[in-house]
Backbone bond lengths (Angstrom), bond angles and torsions (degrees), N, CA, C in turn:
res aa  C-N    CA-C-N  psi(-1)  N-CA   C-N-CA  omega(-1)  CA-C   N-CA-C  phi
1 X - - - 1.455 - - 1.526 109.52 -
2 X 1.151 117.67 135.57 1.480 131.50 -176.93 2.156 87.27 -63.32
3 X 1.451 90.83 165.94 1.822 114.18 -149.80 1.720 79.58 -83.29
4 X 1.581 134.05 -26.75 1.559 99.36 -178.47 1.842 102.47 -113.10
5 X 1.280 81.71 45.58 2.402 79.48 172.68 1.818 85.60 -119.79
6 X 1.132 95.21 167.70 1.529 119.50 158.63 1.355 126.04 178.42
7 X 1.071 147.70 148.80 1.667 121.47 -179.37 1.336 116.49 -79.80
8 X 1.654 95.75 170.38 1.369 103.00 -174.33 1.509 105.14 -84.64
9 X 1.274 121.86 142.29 1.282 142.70 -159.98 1.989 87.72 -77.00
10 X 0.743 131.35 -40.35 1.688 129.33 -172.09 1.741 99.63 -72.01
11 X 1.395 120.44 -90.85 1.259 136.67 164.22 1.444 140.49 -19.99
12 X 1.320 110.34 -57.87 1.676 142.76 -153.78 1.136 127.90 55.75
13 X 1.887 112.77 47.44 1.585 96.01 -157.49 1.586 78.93 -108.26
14 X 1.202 117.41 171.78 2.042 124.62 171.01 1.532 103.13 -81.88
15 X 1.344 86.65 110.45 1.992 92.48 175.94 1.962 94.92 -96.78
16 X 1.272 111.24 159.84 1.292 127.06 148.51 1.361 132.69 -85.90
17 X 1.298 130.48 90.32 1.301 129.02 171.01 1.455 143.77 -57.18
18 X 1.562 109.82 98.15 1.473 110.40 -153.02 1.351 116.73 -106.96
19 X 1.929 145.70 128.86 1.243 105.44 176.97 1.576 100.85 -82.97
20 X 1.447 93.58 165.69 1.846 147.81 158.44 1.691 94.85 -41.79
21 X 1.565 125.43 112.97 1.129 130.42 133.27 1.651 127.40 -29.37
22 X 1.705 96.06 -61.64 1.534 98.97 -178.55 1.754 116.50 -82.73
23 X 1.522 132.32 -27.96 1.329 101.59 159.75 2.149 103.24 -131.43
24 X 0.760 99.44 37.28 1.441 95.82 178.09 1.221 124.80 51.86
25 X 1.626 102.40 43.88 1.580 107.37 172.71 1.473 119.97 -127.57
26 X 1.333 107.85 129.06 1.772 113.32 -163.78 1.839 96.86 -51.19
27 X 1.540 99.00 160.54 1.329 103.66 179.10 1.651 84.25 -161.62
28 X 1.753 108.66 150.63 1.362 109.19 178.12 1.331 106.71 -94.11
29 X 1.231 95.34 159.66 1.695 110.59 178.61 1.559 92.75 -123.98
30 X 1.579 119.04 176.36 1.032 164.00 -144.79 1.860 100.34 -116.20
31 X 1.372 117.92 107.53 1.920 94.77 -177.65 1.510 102.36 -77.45
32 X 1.225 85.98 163.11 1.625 122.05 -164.23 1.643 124.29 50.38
33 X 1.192 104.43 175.31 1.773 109.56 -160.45 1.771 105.37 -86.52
34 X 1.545 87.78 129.55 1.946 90.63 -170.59 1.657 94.38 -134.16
35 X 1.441 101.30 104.46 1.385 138.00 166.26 1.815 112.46 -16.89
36 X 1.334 94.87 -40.51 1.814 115.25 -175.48 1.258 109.73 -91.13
37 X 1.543 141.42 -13.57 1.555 161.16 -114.91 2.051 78.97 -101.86
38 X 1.240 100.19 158.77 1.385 121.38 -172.04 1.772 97.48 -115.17
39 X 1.126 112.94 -6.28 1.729 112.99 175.86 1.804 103.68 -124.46
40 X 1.283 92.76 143.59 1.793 102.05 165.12 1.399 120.72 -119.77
41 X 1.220 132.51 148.98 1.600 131.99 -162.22 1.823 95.05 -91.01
42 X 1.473 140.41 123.19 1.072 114.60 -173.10 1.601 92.66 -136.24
43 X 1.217 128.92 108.29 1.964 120.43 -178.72 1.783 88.65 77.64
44 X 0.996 148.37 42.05 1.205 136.68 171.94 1.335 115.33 62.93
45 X 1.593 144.49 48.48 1.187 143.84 -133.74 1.480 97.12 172.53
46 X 1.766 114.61 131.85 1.348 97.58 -170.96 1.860 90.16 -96.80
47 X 2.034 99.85 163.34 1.483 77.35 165.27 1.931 86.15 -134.56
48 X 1.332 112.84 138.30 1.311 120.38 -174.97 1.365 107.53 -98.53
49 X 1.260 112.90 127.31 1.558 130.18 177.15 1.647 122.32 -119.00
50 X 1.239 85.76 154.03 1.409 91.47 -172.58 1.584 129.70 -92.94
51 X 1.157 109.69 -83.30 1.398 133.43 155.97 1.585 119.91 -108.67
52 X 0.958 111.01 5.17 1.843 132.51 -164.75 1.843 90.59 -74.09
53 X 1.361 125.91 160.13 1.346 124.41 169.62 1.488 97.94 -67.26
54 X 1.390 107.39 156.51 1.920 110.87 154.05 1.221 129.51 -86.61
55 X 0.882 142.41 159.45 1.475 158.35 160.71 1.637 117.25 -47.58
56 X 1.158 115.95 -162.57 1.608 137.71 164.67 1.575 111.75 -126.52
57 X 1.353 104.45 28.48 2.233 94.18 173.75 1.892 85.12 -116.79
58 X 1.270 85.64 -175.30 1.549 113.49 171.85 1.307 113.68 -46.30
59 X 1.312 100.45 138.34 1.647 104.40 -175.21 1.532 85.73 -103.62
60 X 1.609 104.80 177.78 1.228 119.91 159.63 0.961 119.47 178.71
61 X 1.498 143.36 168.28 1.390 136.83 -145.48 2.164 100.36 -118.80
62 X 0.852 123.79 158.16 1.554 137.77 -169.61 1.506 85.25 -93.13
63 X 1.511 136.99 124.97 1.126 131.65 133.48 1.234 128.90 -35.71
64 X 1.709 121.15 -45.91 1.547 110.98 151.58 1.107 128.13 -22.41
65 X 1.754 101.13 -64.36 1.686 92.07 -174.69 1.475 134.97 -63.16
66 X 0.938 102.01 -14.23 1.756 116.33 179.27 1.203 111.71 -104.89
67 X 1.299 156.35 -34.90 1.261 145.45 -152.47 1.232 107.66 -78.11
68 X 1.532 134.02 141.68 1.461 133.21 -160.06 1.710 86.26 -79.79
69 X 1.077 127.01 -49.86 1.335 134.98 -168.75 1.614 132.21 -84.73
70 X 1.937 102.36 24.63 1.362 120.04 -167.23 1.969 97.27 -62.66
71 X 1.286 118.86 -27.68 1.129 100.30 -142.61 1.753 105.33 -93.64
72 X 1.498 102.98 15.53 1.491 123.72 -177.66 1.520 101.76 -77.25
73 X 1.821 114.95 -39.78 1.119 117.08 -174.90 1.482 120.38 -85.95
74 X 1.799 113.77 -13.20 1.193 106.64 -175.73 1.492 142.41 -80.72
75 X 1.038 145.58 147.04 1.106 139.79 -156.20 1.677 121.20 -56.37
76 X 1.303 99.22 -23.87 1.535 128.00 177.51 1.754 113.94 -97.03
77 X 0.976 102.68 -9.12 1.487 114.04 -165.39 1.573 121.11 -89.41
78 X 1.503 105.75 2.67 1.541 115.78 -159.05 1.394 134.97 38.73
79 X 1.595 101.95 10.64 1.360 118.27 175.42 1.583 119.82 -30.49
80 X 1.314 133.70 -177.90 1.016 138.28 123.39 1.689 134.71 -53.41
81 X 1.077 134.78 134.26 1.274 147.30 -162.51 1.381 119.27 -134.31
């Protein structure tokens, strides 16, 4: 695996680790480019949107949003930390 994938510790699927445009903090993504994805790759930098229009770069999907086991990590989730 290339030096910014690794799996997700809940799941085991290979996320991509990307930083955050808005505060420069890695967040996993989903591999490869998904047309429907709630993040876009913009200068090498993810930027995550909401309901906002999209762009024209790379889409890609939030490992959050998909992982059966997101809610281990969430702050609300009583996950592990």
């Amino acid at each position: 695996m290339p030096s910014n994938t690794s799996r997700c510790r809940a799941c085991q699927a290979v996320v991509e680790w990307v930083v955050t445009a808005k505060n420069g903090k890695a967040i996993p993504l989903d591999m490869g480019v998904d047309p429907t994805g709630n993040v876009e790759i913009v200068d090498g930098k993810a930027v995550v949107h909401g309901q906002e229009p999209m762009h024209e770069y790379e889409h890609r999907q939030s490992h959050f949003a998909t992982c059966p086991n997101a809610r281990e990590f969430s702050k609300s989730g009583g996950g592990r930390r």
